[in-house]
N, C-alpha and C positions, 0 to 999 in steps of 0.2 A: 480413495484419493484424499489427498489433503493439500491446503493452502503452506507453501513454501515460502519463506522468506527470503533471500539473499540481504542481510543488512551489512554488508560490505557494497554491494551497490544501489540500495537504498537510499533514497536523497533526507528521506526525514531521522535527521539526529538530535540528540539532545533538547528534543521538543520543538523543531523548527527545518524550515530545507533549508538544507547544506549547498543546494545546486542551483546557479543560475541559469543552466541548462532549460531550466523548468519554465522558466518564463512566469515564474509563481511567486518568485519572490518571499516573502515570509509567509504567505497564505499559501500553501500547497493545495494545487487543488489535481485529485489526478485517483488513485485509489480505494480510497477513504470513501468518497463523492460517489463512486462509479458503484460499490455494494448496495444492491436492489433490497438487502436485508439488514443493513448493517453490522454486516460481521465484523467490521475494518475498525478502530479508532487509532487517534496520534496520543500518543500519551511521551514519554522520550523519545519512542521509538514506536511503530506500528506495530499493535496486535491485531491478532486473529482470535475472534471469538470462535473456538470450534464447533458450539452445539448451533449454533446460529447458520453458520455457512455452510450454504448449497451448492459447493462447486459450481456455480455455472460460470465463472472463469473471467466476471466483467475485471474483473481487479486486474489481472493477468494481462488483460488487453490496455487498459488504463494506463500501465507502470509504465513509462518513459524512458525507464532505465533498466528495463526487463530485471527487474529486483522480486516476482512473484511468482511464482511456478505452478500448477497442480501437481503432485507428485502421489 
């Protein structure tokens, strides 16, 4: 399995959330926060570290805007 993205519904763009949905404002806080290992960072857009990530799926539960998948 591996960490999936959907960055079409991903709230963090262009280094920042796009979504007021979030209740987060410029400070996102939701996926990133939730990796027990740090696999996650915001850089433009959210990457996945893959040697880091343990599928255990917290991101996936995190995402607000079901933008994470295990696949």
């Amino acid at each position: 399995m591996a960490i999936k993205i959907d960055y079409k519904k991903c709230c963090w763009k262009d280094g920042k959330c796009s979504s007021s949905s979030c209740g987060c404002g410029k400070a996102c806080i939701g996926c990133v926060e939730a990796c027990p290992v740090g696999a996650l960072s915001r850089k433009s857009k959210v990457i996945v570290d893959a040697e880091k990530c343990i599928e255990c799926g917290a991101c996936v539960e995190a995402c607000k805007h079901h933008a994470i998948s295990l696949s």
